[in-house]
N, C-alpha and C positions, 0 to 999 in steps of 0.2 A: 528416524527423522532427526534431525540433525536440528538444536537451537540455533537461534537469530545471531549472528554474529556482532564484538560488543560494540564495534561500528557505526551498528546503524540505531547506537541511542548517543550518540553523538549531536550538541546541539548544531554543530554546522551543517549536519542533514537537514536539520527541521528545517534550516532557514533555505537550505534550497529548494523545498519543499513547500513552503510556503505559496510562493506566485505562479505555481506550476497548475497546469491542468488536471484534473483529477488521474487522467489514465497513465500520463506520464508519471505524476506521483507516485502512482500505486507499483509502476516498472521500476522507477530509480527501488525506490524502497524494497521489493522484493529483490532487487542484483545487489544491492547494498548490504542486506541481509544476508545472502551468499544460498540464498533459496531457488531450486527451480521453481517452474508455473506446479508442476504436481505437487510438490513437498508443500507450497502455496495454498493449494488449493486440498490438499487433506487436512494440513492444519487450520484453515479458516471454513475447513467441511461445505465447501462449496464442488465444482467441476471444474478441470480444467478449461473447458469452453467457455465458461464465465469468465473465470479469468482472463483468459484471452481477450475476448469481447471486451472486457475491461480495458485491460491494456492496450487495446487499439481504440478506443471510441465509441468501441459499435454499440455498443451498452454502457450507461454510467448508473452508479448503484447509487443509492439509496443513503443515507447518510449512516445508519445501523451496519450496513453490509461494508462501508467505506471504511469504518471502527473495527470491523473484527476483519478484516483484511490485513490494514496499516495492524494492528495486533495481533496477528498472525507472524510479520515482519518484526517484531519487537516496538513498535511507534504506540502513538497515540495518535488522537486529532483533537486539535482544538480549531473556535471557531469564534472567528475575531468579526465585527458587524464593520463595512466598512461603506461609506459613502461614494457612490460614481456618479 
């Protein structure tokens, strides 16, 4: 398995990462990373079907599973309170 490539700790990911959707997030960041969904989904010890799911919508994880994903990727998550 191959590490996260050093791109994707780049502050100008975070920020387009930012106002994004969670599942879009989670795709920018694993292509950015230069990870397939498998390589994804063994390092974050999940399934590929999760992942997927993720990555389409069809499922949104959990704010734990959202952290060891984006960390799987080389990211973090932070979590800013914001008013609408």
């Amino acid at each position: 398995m191959s590490a996260p490539s050093p791109e994707a700790n780049n502050n100008d990911a975070i920020a387009v990462l930012s106002d994004t959707p969670i599942a879009e997030a989670l795709r920018q960041a694993r292509e950015k990373a230069g990870l397939s969904v498998s390589m994804m989904a063994r390092s974050a010890q999940t399934s590929r079907a999760a992942i997927h799911a993720y990555e389409t919508g069809a499922r949104e994880p959990n704010v734990t599973t959202a952290l060891r994903l984006l960390q799987a990727c080389g990211y973090t998550m932070g979590i800013i309170p914001d008013r609408r």
